[in-house]
Every structure is written in structure tokens, then in C-alpha cells.
C-alpha positions in Angstrom: -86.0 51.1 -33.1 -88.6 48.3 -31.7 -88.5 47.7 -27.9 -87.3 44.2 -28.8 -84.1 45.4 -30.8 -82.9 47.7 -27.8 -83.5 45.0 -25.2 -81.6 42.2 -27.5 -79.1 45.1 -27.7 -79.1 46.1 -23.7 -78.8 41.9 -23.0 -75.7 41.8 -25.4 -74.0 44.8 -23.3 -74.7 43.6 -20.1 -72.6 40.0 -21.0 -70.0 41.8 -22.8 -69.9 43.8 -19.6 -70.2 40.5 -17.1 -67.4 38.5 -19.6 -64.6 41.7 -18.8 -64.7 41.8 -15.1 -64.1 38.1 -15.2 -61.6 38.1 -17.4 -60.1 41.0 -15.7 -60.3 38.9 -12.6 -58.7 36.1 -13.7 -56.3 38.0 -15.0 -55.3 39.9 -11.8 -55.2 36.2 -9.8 -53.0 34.4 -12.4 -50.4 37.5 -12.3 -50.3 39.1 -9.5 -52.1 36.3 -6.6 -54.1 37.2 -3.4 -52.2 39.7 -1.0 -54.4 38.7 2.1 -54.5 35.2 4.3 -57.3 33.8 5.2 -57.9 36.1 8.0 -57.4 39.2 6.1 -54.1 40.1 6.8 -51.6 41.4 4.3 -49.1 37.6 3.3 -45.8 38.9 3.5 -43.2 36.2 1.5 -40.4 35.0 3.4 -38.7 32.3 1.0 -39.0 29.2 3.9 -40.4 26.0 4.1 -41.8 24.9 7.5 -40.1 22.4 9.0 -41.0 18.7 8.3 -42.3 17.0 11.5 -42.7 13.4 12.5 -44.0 11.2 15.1 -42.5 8.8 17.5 -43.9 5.5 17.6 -43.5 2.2 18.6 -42.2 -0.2 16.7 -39.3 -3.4 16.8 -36.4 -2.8 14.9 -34.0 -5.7 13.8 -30.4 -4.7 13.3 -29.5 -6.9 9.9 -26.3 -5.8 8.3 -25.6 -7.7 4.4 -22.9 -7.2 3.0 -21.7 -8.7 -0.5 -18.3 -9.9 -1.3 -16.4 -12.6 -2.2 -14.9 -16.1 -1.0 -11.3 -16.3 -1.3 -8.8 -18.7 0.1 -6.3 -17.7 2.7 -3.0 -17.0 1.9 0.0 -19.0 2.8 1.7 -18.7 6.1 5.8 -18.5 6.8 7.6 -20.8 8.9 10.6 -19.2 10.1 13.9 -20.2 12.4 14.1 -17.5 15.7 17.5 -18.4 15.7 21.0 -18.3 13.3 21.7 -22.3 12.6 21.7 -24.9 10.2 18.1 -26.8 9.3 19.0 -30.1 11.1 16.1 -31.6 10.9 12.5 -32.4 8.9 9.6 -33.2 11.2 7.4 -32.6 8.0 8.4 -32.7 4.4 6.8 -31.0 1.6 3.1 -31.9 0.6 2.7 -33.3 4.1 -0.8 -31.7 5.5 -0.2 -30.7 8.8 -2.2 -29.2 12.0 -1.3 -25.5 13.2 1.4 -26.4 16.5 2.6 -29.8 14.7 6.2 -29.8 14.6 7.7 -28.9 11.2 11.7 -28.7 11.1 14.3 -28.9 13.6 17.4 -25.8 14.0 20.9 -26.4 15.3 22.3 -23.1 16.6 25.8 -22.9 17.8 26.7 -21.5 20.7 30.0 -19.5 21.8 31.9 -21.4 23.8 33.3 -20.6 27.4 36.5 -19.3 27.5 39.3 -21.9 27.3 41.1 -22.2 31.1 44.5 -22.4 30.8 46.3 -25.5 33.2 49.7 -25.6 34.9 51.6 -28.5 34.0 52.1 -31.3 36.2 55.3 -30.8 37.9 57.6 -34.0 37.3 60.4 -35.1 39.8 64.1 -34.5 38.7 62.9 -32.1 36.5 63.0 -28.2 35.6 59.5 -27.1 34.7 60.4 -24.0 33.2 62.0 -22.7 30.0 65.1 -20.6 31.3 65.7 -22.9 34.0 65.6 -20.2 36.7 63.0 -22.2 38.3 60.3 -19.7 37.5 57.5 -20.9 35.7 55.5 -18.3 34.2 57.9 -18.5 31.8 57.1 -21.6 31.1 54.5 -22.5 27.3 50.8 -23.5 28.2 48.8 -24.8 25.3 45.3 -24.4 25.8 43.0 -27.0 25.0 40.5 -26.6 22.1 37.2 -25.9 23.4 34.0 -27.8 22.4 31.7 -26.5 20.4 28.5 -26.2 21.7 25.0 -27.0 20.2 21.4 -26.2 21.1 18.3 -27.5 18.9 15.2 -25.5 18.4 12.0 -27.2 17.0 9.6 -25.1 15.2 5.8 -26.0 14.5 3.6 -25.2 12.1 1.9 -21.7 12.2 -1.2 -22.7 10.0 -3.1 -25.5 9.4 -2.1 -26.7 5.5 0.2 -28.0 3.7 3.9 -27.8 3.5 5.3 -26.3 0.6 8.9 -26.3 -0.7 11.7 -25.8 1.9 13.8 -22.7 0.9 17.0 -24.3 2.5 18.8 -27.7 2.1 19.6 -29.9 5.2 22.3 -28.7 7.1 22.1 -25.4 5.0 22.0 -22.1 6.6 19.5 -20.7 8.6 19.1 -17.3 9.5 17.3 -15.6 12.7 13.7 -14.7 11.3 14.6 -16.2 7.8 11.8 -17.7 6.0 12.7 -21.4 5.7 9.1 -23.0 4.5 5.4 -22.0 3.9 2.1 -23.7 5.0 -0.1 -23.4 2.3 -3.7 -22.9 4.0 -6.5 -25.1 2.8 -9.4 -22.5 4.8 -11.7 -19.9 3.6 -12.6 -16.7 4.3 -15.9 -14.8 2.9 -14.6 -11.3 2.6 -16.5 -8.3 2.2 -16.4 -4.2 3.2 -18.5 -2.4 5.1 -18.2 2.0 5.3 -17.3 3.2 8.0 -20.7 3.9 9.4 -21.9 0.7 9.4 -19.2 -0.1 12.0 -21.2 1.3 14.3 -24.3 -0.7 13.9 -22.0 -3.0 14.4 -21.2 -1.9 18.4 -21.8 -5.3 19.5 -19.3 -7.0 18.3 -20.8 -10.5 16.8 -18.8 -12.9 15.9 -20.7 -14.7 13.5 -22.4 -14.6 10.3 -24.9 -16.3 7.5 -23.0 -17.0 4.2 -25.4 -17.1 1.1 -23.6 -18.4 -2.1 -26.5 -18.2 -5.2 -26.0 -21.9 -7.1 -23.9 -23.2 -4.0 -24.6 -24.8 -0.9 -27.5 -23.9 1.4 -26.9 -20.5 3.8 -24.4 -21.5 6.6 -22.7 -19.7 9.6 -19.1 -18.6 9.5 -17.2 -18.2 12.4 -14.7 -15.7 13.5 -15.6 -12.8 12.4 -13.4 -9.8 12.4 -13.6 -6.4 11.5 -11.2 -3.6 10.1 -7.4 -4.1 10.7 -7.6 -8.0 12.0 -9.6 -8.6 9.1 -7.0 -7.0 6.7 -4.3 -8.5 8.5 -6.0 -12.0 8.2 -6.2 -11.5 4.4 -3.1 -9.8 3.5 -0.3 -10.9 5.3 2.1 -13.0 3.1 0.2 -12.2 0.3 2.5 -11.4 -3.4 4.0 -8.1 -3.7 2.2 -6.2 -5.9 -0.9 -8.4 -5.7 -4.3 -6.7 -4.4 -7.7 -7.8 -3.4 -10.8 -6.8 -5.2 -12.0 -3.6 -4.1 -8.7 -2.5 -2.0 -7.4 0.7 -2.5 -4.1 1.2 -4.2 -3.0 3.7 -1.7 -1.5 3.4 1.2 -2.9 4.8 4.5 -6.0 6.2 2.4 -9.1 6.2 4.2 -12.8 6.8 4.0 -13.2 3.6 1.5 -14.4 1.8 3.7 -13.5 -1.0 6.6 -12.8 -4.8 5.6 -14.8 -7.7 7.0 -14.2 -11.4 7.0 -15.1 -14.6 8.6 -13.9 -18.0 8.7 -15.9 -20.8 6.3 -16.3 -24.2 7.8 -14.1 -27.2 6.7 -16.8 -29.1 6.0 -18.4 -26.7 3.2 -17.1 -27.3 -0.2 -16.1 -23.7 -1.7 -13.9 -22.6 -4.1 -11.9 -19.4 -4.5 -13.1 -16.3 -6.1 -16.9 -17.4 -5.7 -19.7 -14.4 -5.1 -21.5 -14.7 -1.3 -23.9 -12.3 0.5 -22.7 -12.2 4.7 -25.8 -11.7 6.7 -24.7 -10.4 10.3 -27.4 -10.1 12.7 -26.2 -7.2 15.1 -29.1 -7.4 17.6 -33.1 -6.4 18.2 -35.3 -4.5 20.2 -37.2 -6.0 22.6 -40.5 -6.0 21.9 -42.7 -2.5 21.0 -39.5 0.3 21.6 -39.9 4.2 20.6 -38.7 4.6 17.3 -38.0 7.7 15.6 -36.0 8.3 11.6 -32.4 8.3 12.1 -33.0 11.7 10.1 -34.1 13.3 13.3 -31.0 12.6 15.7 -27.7 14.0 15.9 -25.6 11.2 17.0 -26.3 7.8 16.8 -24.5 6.1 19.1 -25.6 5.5 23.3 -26.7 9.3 23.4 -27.9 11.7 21.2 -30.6 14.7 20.8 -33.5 15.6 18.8 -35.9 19.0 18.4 -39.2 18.3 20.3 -42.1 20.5 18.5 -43.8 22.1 21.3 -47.4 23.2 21.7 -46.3 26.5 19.6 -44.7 24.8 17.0 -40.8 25.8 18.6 -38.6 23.1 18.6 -36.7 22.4 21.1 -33.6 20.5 21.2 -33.7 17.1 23.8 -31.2 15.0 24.8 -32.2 11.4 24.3 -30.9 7.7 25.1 -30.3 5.7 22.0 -30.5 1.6 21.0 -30.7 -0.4 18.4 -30.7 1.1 14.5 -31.6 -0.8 11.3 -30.0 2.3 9.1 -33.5 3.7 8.5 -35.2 3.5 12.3 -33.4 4.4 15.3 -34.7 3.2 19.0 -34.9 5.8 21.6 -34.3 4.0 24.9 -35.6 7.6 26.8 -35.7 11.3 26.7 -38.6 10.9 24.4 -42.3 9.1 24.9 -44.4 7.9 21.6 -46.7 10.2 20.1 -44.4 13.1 20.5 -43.7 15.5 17.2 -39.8 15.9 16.7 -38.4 17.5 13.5 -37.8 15.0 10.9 -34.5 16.8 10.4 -31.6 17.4 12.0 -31.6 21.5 12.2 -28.6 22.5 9.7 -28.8 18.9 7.7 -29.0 19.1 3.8 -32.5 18.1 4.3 -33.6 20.6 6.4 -33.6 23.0 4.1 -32.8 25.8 6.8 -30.1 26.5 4.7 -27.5 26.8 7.9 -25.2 23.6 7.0 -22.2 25.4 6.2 -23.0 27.4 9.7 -24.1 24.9 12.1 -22.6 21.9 13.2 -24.9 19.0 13.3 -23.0 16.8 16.1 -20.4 13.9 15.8 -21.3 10.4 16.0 
């Protein structure tokens, strides 16, 4: 064999030789991976994420609440007697429009009268003034004298401003304490929405008004009297058809967790209509100016005071009590117990999103 043939052969060899350690290589990484760190140490698996960690900084945060629902006329408001009577008079007859405290109808009650006193007949001269003659006279007939009736009127006004709709009792007809004798038929709105029960707190402040968008209807204006919860419901529902339910109220009673209702009054001069779609905008506050801001994610309680898990030097974290403000839902102002720039977990320790996989263990505070 030439010198050229067993080189050509020797150089075939030494590829074949080179193209099996890689492969082997390759091989080896794909199945089994590197058992050393970057130091050289042995990597141990432990099955954990590291924590998440984030950043405070300083921001402004604008507490803007919206809320859809719907516009929906008030319902009709009883009229009824405090006392047992007869309807004596109409201040107010039905159709009339009338302002809430003008009067509406007039009750006559009856009172017991005082008890009859009975008199001693006038003695007359020459005669006996008893009936055995024994000159005794407690012997002697007395007819009382009928006593007078008694009347008292009570006026009652309006409780509503509306109209009056049909009296439920006739003049001089019956009238029972607390009986409904006649309903004012409101001619005021109320943009009605629900909020969950969260919200309620970025609500804290209590405002009491609120931007009213309807798409295709007048231009954005501010309702008053806002309410929140039970004086919300109570606004809606009272006197309302038996049976008959709002959109988006539950059908049992006492349940909870659905939610809070939330209304506020539309101004006469708009023109609405019942049933119509709105937006309520409800501006609950602001920061002033550049505040500490941190993800709502990172504090246990949201309310006044609350604490988050400081990442030390050495990566611990360390749970801190901090003083809370304003929250938008996503951003929550720290008011102190925490300076911008320092590293917090982005997670409440024991959260879903942790991922420490503790939640069913450890508690993660109450708002």
C-alpha cells in the first residue's frame, strides 16, 4: 500500500474518531445535563423558584373607580295615615305633581271620649226628689248625658317628590294606622351600578359624587348623592312589586359575596329615560405629588396599615410593617415603613402567586 493510501486512510480514522466523542458529548448533555455550577460544585435540584422581587418607586397614583350599570327610575313612594280615621280631606288629588313635605290628604281620627259625669237633679220646692218617697235620694234615676264625640285632624304630606297616583280609599272611607292610602309616583333617576366588595374599600373616603357617561346621550354629568351598599338598596327597592327584581340582584335572600349596590341621584334637568346603559366614574382621591409606590401584590392588607417582605443584602426577606394611602387596584402608595429603591417580594409569602406553595398553611393577613 502507497504512503498516500494509508495517510487518506489514517485522516478518515482520525474524523471518524473526532465525529464520536462529539456525538457522545452531545449525547451525555442533552440526557443527562451538567452536574457542576459554575464554581465547580456538585447542583443539587431542589424543585423552587426564587422569589420574584420588585422595586419601590415613586410615582402618583389616581384612585378612579368605573363602574357600569344602568339608569332606572325610582320607584313609587307610599303615603300613609299614622292614625285609625276616616280620609276627610284632599290637599292633592291624583295626577297633581307635588313637592316632597306638600300636604297631600287630611285624617279625622276619633277620640274616646271622657267619661260621662253623672248630675244630681235640681231639688224643686214642695216636692219629693226621690223614688220611694223616704226622702233618700240615691234611690232616685239619673240619666246621663250623651257624651260628645271627639275629633282630631292629622295632615299628611307628601314623602316624595312626584305625582300622586290613585287614592286607595274613598272620602270619608276608612283609614287605618300605617295603612297605605296613596302613592307618589317619582319622576327622579338613579344611575345604579355594583361594585365587589373590595372595591368598597377604595372607596374609604366616602365621595358623594360621581361622572355619569351615557354612549349616544347627553354629555358626561355629575350625579349627586351617592350611596353605597344597604342605603343604595334601600333607595332602589323599597316599594318596589313583589316578585320584581333588578338586573343583576341576586334571587336569594341574605346571600352575599355578589357584590355591594351603588347609586346616585341624576339631575332634573338631564333628560333620561329608564333602562338606559351608563358608565359612573367616581374619583376616590390622589396622591400628592411623587409618593412610594409598590404592587398591591406585595402587601398584606390594604387598608391604613399593612406589611411587606424587605429583601435584605443576603437576599432574606424580611417582613415590615408599613403605612398605607391611596390604591388605583394595581399600585398601592406606602405613606412609610418603606423608602424608594428598596427590593420587597413581589408577592405576598403564601399567595397563589408566590409559588412557595404554603397557601393552604399560611395565612396571608385580613384586609
Amino acid at each position: 500500500m502507497s504512503k498516500t493510501a494509508v495517510r487518506r486512510v489514517l485522516f478518515k480514522s482520525f474524523w471518524a474518531v473526532i465525529g464520536l466523542v462529539i456525538a457522545v458529548s452531545l449525547f451525555k448533555l442533552a440526557f443527562a445535563g451538567s452536574t457542576q455550577d459554575a464554581d465547580g460544585a456538585p447542583l443539587t435540584p431542589t424543585g423552587q423558584i426564587p422569589a420574584e422581587e420588585v422595586v419601590a418607586e415613586k410615582g402618583t397614583i389616581s384612585n378612579s373607580l368605573t363602574v357600569d350599570g344602568t339608569i332606572v327610575i325610582d320607584k313609587p313612594v307610599s303615603a300613609t295615615s299614622s292614625m285609625t280615621g276616616v280620609l276627610a280631606h284632599r290637599f292633592a288629588e291624583t295626577g297633581a305633581r307635588v313637592k316632597k313635605g306638600d300636604k297631600l290628604f287630611q285624617v279625622r281620627a276619633e277620640e274616646e271620649p271622657a267619661e260621662p259625669v253623672e248630675e244630681e237633679p235640681a231639688e224643686e220646692p214642695g216636692k219629693v226628689d226621690d223614688a220611694t218617697g223616704d226622702g233618700d235620694r240615691d234611690d232616685a234615676p239619673v240619666e246621663p248625658s250623651a257624651p260628645k264625640p271627639v275629633y282630631h285632624w292629622y295632615t299628611v304630606v307628601a314623602p316624595a317628590t312626584g305625582v300622586v297616583g290613585n287614592y286607595a280609599v274613598d272620602m270619608m272611607g276608612e283609614v287605618a294606622e300605617d295603612g297605605v292610602v296613596v302613592s307618589i309616583r317619582p319622576t327622579t333617576f338613579r344611575a345604579v351600578g355594583a361594585i365587589s366588595p373590595l372595591d368598597r374599600y377604595r372607596l374609604a373616603t366616602d365621595p358623594d359624587t360621581a361622572t355619569v357617561t351615557i354612549e349616544g346621550g347627553p354629555k358626561p354629568f355629575t350625579c349627586t348623592d351617592l350611596s353605597i351598599g344597604d342605603a343604595a338598596t334601600e333607595t332602589i327597592t323599597d316599594d318596589a312589586p313583589e316578585g320584581e327584581m333588578m338586573e343583576g340582584e341576586s334571587g336569594t335572600e341574605g346571600e352575599s359575596g355578589a357584590g355591594a349596590r351603588i347609586s346616585c341621584l341624576v339631575p332634573e334637568k338631564v333628560t333620561v329615560f329608564d333602562g338606559l346603559t351608563m358608565t359612573m366614574t367616581i374619583d376616590a382621591g390622589k396622591s400628592d405629588g411623587d409618593v412610594v409606590t409598590i404592587p398591591v401584590t406585595a402587601v398584606t392588607g390594604l387598608v391604613r396599615d399593612g406589611s411587606v417582605w424587605v429583601v435584605g443584602e443576603d437576599g432574606t426577606p424580611t417582613e415590615q410593617p408599613v403605612k398605607l394611602g391611596v390604591t388605583d387596584g394595581k399600585l398601592v402608595e406606602v405613606t412609610s415603613g418603606l423608602k424608594a429603591g428598596d427590593s420587597v417580594l413581589r408577592y405576598v409569602p403564601g399567595s397563589k402567586e408566590s409559588g412557595d406553595g404554603m397557601s393552604e398553611e399560611m395565612p396571608v393577613g385580613e384586609m
